[in-house]
Structures are given as C-alpha cells and as structure tokens.
N, C-alpha and C positions, 0 to 999 in steps of 0.2 A: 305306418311309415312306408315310405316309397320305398326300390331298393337303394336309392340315395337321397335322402333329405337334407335339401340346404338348410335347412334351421340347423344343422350337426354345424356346417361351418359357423355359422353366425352366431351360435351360444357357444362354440370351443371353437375360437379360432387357430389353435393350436393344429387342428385334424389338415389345417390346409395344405400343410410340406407335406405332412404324410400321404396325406390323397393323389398329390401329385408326384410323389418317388412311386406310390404304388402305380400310378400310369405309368410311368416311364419304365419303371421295372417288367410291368408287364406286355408294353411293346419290344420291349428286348428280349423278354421267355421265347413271345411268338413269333421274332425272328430266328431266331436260334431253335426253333422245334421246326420250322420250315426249311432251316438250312440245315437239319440234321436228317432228315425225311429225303433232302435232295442227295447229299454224302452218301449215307450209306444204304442207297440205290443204288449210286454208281459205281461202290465197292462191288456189291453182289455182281449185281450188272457184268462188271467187265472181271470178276472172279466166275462168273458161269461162261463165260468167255475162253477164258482160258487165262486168264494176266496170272504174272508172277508176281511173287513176296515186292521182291522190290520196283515194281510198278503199283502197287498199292500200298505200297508205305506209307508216300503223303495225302492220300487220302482218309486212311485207317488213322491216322495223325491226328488231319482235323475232326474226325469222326470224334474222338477220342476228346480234343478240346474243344467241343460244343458239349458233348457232356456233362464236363468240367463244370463247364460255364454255367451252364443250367442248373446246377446241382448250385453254385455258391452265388447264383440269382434267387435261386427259391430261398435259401438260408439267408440272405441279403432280405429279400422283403418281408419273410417271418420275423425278421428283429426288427427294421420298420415297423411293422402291422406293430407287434408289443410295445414300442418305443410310443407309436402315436396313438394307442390304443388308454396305456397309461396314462398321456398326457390328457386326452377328452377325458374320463373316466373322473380325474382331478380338477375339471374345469367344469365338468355339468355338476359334480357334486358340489362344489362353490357358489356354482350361478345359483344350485336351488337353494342353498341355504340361505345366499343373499338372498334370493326373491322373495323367500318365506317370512326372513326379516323384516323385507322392506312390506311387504303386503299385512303383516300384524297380526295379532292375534285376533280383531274380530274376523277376521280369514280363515287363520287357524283355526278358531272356536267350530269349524263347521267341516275338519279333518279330522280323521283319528291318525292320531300322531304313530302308533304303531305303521301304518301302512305306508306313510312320511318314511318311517326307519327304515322299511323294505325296500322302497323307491333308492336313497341314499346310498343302503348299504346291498344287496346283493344282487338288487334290481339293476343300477347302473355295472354294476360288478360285469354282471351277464354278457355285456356289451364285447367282452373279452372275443366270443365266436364270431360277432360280427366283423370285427376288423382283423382277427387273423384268420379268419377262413373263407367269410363270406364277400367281401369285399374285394381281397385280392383273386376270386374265383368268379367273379363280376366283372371284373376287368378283365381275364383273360378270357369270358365268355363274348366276349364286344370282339375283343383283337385276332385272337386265334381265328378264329371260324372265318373274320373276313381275310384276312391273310391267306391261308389255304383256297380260298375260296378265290381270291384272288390267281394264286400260282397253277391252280387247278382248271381255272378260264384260259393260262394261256397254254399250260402242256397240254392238257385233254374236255375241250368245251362241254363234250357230254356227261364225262363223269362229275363234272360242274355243273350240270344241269342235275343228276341224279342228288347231287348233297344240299343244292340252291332248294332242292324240292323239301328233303328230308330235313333239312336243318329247323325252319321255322315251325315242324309240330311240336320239339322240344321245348320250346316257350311258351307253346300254347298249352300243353300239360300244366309246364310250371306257374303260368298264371291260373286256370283252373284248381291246379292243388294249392295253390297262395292263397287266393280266396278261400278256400275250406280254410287252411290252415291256420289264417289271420285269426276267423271267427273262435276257433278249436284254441288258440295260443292267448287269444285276448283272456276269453273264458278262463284259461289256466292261471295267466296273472292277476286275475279278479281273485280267485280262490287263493292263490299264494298272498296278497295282499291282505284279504283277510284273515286269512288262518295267520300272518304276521305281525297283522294288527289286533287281532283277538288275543292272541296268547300273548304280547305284550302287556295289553289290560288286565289281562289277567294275573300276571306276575305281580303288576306295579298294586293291585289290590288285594292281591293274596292274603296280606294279615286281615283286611276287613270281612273278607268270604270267608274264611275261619272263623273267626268269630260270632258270625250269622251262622254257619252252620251250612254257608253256600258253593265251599271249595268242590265238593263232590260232582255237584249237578255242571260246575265248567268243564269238567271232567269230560263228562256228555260230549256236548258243547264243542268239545275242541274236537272229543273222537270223531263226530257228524262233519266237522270242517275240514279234519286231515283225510278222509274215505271223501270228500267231494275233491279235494284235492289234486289224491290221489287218482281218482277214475279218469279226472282231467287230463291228468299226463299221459294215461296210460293210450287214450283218446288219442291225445297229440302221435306220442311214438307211432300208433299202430299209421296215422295216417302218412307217417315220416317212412315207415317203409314201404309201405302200396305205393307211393309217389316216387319210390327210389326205384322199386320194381317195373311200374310204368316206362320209367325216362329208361333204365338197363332196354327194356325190352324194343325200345322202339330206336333206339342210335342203334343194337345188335342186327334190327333187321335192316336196318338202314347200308350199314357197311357189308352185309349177306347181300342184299340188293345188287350193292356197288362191287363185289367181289367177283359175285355171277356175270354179272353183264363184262367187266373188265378181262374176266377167264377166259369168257367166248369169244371175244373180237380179240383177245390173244392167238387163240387159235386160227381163226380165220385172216390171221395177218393185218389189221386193220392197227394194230397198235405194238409199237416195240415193247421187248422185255423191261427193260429199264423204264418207260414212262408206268409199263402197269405196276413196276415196283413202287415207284412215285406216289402214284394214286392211293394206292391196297397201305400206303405207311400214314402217306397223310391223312384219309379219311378218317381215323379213329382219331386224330388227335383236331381233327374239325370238332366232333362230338364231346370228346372229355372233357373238356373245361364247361359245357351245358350240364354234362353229368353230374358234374363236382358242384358245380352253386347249387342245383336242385339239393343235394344229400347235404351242404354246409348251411341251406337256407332255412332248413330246421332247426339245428345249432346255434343260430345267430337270433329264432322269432324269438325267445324270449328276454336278450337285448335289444333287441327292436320294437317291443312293448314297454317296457321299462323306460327306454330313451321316448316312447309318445308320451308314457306319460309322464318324462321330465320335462319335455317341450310343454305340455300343458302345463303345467307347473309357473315355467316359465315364460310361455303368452299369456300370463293372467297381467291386467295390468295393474300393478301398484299404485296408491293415491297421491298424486300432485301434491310433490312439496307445497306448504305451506309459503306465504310469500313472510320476509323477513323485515319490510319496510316497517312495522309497526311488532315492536319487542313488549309484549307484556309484563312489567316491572314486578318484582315482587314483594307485596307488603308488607306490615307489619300486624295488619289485622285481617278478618275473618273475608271471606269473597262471596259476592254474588253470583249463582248461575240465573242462565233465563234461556229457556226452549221456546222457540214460535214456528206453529206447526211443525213441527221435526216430524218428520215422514223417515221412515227405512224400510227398505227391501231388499229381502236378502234373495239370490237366484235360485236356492231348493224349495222357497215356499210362496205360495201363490197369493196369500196375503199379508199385507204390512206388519211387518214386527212392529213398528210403532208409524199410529196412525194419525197423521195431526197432534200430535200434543204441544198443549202448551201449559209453561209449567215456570213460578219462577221462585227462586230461594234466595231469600236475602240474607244479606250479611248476619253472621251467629245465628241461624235460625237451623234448625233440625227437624228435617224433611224425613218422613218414612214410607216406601214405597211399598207396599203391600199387592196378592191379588195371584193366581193360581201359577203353577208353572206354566212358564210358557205365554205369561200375559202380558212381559216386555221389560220385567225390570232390569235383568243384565242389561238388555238390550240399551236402553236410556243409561245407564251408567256408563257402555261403552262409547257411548255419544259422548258424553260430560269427559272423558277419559280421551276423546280423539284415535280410539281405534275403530268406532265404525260410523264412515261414511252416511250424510243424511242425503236421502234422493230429493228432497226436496225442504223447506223453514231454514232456520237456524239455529246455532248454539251460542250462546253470549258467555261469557266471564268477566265480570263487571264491566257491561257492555261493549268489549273489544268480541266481536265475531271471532268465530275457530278459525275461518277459512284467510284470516286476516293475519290471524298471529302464530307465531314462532313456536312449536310444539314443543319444543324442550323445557319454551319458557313455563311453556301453559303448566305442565307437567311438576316442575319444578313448584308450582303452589298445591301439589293436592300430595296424599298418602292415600294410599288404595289399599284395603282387604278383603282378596278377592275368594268366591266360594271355596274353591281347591289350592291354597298358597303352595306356592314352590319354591321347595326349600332343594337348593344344590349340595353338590356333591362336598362342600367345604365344614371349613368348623363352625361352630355355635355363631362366635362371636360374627365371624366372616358372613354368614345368613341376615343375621339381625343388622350391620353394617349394610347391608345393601345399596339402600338407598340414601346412605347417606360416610361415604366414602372416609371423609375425613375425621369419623368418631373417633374420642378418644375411649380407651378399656372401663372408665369409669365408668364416661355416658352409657356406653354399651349394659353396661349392669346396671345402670338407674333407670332402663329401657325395659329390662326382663325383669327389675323388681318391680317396675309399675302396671306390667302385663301380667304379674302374679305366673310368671318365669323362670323366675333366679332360683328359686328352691328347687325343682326338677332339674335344670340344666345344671345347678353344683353337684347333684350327686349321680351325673355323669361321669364315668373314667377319669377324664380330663378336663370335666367341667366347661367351662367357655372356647377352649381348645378340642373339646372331642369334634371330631371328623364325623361327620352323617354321610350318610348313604344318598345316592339320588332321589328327590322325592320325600327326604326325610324318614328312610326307611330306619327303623328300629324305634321312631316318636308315633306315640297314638297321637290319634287325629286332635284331641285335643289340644296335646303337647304341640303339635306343628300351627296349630290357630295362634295359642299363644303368643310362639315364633314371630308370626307373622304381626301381631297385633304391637308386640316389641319393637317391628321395624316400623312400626307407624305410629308411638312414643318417642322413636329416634330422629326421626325426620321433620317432626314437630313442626307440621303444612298449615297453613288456616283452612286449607278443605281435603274435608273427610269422607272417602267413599268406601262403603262398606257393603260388600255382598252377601247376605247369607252367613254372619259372622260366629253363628251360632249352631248352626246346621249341621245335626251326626253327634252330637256331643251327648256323654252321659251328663246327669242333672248336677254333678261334682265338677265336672268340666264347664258345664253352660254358665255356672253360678261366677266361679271366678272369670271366665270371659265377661259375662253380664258387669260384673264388679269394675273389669279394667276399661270396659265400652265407657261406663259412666264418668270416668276422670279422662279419660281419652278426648271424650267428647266435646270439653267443656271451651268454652270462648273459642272455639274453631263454630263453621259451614259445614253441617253433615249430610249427605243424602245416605239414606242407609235405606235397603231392599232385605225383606223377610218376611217369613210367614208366620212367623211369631208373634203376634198383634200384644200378646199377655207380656212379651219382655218389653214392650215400650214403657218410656213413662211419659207423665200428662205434657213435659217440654215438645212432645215431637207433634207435628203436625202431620197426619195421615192424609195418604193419597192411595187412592186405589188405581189401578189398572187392569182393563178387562179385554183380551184380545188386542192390545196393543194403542189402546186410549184410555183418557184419564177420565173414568166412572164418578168419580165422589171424591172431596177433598175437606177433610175436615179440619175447621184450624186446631191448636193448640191451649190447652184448658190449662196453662199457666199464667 
C-alpha cells in the first residue's frame, strides 16, 4: 500500500471528510508551530534585552494562545482520525463481505475461511494506527517542513540551505526502511493469517480430531505456527527501532550541524540574536513531524497489509449478473441438464478442472459421477449450480443456457447436498426450513422423518426447537447429513445434486442416509458425485472422470 491509496477512498468513501479535515487540521498545526517559533523568539529576544513584565505581556499572551490552540488542534484531529477511522473500518468490512457474496462460493471454495475471519475481524481492526497516527503525521511531514523552510528562506537563506540539505535524507531512510519493512510486515500477516486460519479449522473440527485420535499432532501444528509467528514480529519490532534510531540520529546531527554554524555567525555578528533564536526553535520542528511518521509507520504496516489485502479482496471481479430477459419457469416435472464442452480454470491451477466435457441428463434419469479426488466432480456440480464460471462450452437446463437465465430461477428447481452442509447457528427446525421459508412445523417433521431425522432431533432438549452451535456443533457428522438431506425432502426440486452424500459416515449412519437417498431420489433429475461405486444401485448411469474429462460412461442396467 502507498502511504496513500486511492482505492481507501473509492471502497470507503466515508475516509473522504476525514482525509480532508486531517489537511486542513494540519495546515493549521504548521501555522501555529511557525507562529509559535516566531513569538517566543521575540519574547526572549527583547527579554535578553532588557523589556519589562509589561512590555511582554502581549506577546507572552499570544505565546500562551498558540499553545492552546495547538493543544485543542491535536485533540481536534485525534477525534477526527477515530471518527473516520471507525467509519472506513465499517465500510471495508461491508464491502468485503459484500464482495465475497457477490463472487460465491466456487471463489470461496479456494479460501480458507479462517484467514477471511482474520482479514474481517483484526486485520481491518489494525487500521486503527494508520489513521490516528500515521496519516495525520503524513500530513504534517508534507506541511510543516515546507512551511519552516519556507519562513527560514526568508529570515536566514543559509540556514535554509543547511535543512533544504538535511531534510530530504530523512525520506530517503524512510523509504529504504519501508521496503525492508513491507517485505518483514507482509511476511508477518502471512503468518497471522495462517495461524488464524489454522486454529480456526481446528476449532471447527475438533470433535472429529478427537475422535481419530488427531487432536494432539494440531497441537504441534499450531505450536510450529505460533514460534513462526512469533519470530516474525519480533523481526518486524527489532527493525522498527534500528529505523527509529537511524531517523533520531540523522535530524540530531542535522540540527548539531544548524546550531554550530548559527552560534558562529552569532558571534561574528553576521546574524541577530533574535533570528538565531528563530532558527535554533524552528529547526527541530522542520524534523519532527519526519520523526514521528517514520516511528508511527511501523504502527500503522500492519493495517496497511490488512487493508492490501481487503482491496484484493475487493478487485476481484464478481460474475456478470445473468441477463433477466428470458426467466426459467418452474415445472412440475423432473429437468434436463446438458454440458457442451464446459471448460473451467480456476487461477491456482495450471490445468483445467474440467476439460471439454460434455455430458447430458435427461429428465428423471440418475446420473453418478465417479473418479479420484480431484478429477472434477464438485467441480461440474458447481457448473450445474452456477457458482463456477465456465472459461469456455456451455450449461443448458432444459435447453435454456446459464448465461441466459435468471439465477434465482435456475436455483429455485434444484436442492443441493453439498459434501460439508452448513448448518447455522439456529434451531432444528429453522436449519431444515432453509430452503424453503415458508414450511409449515408438520412439513418440517415429514422432512426429518423421511431423512430418517425425526428420531435423533426429538430426543434433543427441545427437539425441533433446540438451538445448534455454528456448524452444527454438538451433531455427528452423520446427524448434520441427515439435516441437510431433510432440507432437500423439504424443498421437493425436480433436480437433485448430491455431493459426497455419504462421506465420513460410520456403516449405521451411511445405511440410513443410503435408505433416505433412495426415496429422495425418486421421479426427480439426480446428479450425484461419489466414490462409493458399491452404494449405487443398477438405476444410475456411471460416468467417470479423470483429471477433469469424461473417461467412461456407462448406461444404466435398469
């Protein structure tokens, strides 16, 4: 991130008042630090003179209210900074959640949602150092220095020449230490993002790693991520104060420089008292505002990682609404898909998830997609589904193209069970209700008794009322398949897409899923993906897939 990225205004357009009170705030610091530098010069000045109390009263006055002023400017743009600090903080977390909506789950499918949570949640947090420390110490590093530099041309040209000189090594450190420290801070939110997305995975499968016997070795795991973590920061700091020490040492000799030269043309009469008071006041505060961004620009990198990678986030581009001219009706009977050549490429892998296929399912016919991990069946289901993009062929639904028709519609005729269902943080009933909003309590129960359901969720607490955990925490993986196989009884689609419907289950769990697939199944459009060739029965027609093309297709021995 530059130290000002227009993408900040453009995704929080909210930062824009802010950004502009913070200029204005801090062309007025650097007037009032230059008109406090000329005051009470000219108090000493004409106090080493000889003046009495009350020939410097109204100068000690205004000495006194530049102060002031300065003091309830700085307190003025700190509540700024937090005012507009807050408000981007609420607008990039928005935009990303929108983006992540709009972009989908086969997007998602290729995030770990943990690192999502880190970005969301402490990653944009972070942002807090940049805008009350580093930004309004950015602006006075612009204003101050040319201002001084300015009043310093016209009292004494050469001590202007001596800070004209010394001034611009200070940037050139601070870009030097920026570049280390980019690569040092990047590094560090790479390892906080992991270690945030790991241990989140970890949490969310905890009962299954117990159960394997695998909770122990994350243990590891996390320790090996938190000691990378950790060396990272330590990295970062140690480089935060070398770079503090550098910028201290080189404005100290700067103003040593400016001090010596100023002393001796004092003595030799070349320069009044009063301008070398001038000089000798303003030169440090030429310097200090370079000081202060170098020492807050540490502070602020690891909201300025955070925010790159919310702007990435949010340059991804989301896929072209669908056009709405042509609405696909929904029937009363079973639906056709048809793939021709469906090409996909996804940007981590250098060859086609799905390569050329062509593929087609007619009405009531039960399709089984078979063939190793990894050899494209999510992948085609996400097609049929219109969450992932084809780079080239097409997708039909009785013959109306995806890129034709209205998603909602399309959407509206299929029920999906997908490998890992996600059950929220609601009741029984409210999960299985999902997708079909307006169930009544009955349906809802003739849904979980047809998923072989209803017997585990009654002797729940509260039965169709018990409240679950996010994720379906406290249900074995079976119980939560079930769940999910209930919400696809309840919504009663003519096409059935089933991922992996079977996958993890002990042979007590698989039997009754196996049980509720087979009336599930019945006069609907199935495509179903698994690697379980033995739970098919002779209705399905096999299709293999092999690195992302259709190997073998055998029909159906019904």
């Amino acid at each position: 991130m530059k130290p000002f990225d227009p993408r900040l205004l453009r995704y929080a357009p909210r930062a824009r008042s802010g950004v502009v009170l913070t200029v204005l705030l801090g062309a007025l610091r650097a007037v009032l630090a230059v008109a406090q530098a000329l005051l009470l010069a000219r108090v000493l000045a004409r106090g080493f003179e000889g003046a009495g109390l009350e020939e410097l009263r109204v100068p000690v006055l205004w000495v006194g209210v530049v102060l002031v002023s300065r003091g309830l400017l700085t307190s003025l743009q700190d509540l700024v900074s937090r005012r507009t600090c807050t408000a981007v903080q609420e607008q990039l977390r928005c935009q990303v959640l929108a983006r992540v909506a709009a972009l989908g789950p086969g997007w998602l499918a290729h995030r770990r949602s943990g690192e999502l949570a880190t970005l969301v949640g402490p990653g944009i947090g972070a942002l807090e150092g940049y805008f009350r420390s580093y930004l309004p110490q950015l602006v006075l590093s612009i204003l101050v220095p040319t201002s001084v530099l300015g009043v310093l041309t016209v009292i004494d040209w050469r001590s202007a020449v001596i800070v004209a000189v010394a001034l611009p090594l200070l940037p050139v450190f601070l870009a030097l230490v920026g570049m280390h420290t980019r690569r040092a801070t990047a590094h560090q939110w790479r390892e906080l993002s992991r270690l945030g997305g790991h241990f989140l995975d970890v949490v969310t499968g905890l009962p299954t790693l117990r159960a394997f016997g695998r909770a122990q070795a994350q243990v590891d795991v996390l320790r090996r991520i938190t000691t990378r973590h950790r060396e990272a920061t330590m990295a970062t700091l140690r480089t935060a104060f070398l770079s503090s020490l550098v910028l201290e040492l080189v404005a100290t000799l700067a103003v040593a420089v400016l001090a010596v030269s100023v002393g001796f043309r004092l003595l030799a009469g070349d320069v009044s008292f009063e301008t070398a008071l001038v000089v000798l006041l303003l030169a440090p505060e030429a310097f200090l505002p370079l000081r202060a961004v170098g020492t807050s620009f540490h502070a602020a990198m690891d909201g300025v990682s955070a925010a790159e990678a919310a702007f990435d986030v949010l340059d991804q581009q989301a896929p072209a609404p669908t056009g709405h001219a042509r609405v696909v009706p929904r029937p009363t009977t079973a639906t056709a898909i048809e793939l021709r050549s469906a090409t996909v490429l996804h940007h981590d892998r250098d060859v086609a998830a799905l390569d050329s296929v062509d593929l087609r399912v007619g009405r009531g016919e039960h399709v089984a997609l078979v063939g190793a991990s990894g050899s494209g069946k999510s992948t085609l289901l996400g097609v049929v589904l219109g969450l992932v993009p084809l780079a080239s062929g097409q997708a039909l639904l009785d013959g109306v193209a995806l890129d034709l028709s209205d998603l909602d519609a399309w959407r509206s005729r299929l029920a999906w069970v997908p490998q890992a269902p996600h059950l929220f943080a609601q009741s029984v009933a409210d999960n299985i209700r999902i997708g079909s909003r307006g169930a009544t309590d009955e349906q809802v129960r003739a849904a979980a008794a047809a998923a072989h359901a209803e017997e585990f969720v009654l002797a729940l607490p509260h039965g169709f009322d018990t409240l679950l955990g996010e994720r379906g925490t406290g249900l074995s993986v079976g119980q939560v398949r079930r769940i999910a196989l209930a919400r696809a009884f309840l919504r009663d689609a003519p096409l059935l897409l089933l991922d992996e419907p079977t996958a993890g289950l002990d042979p007590h769990s698989e039997a009754l899923v196996a049980a509720s697939l087979g009336r599930l199944c019945a006069d609907r459009t199935v495509l179903l993906a698994t690697h379980r060739r033995e739970l098919l029965d002779p209705s399905y027609r096999v299709v293999e897939l092999d690195r992302g093309a259709v190997r073998s297709s055998l029909a159906a021995t019904r």
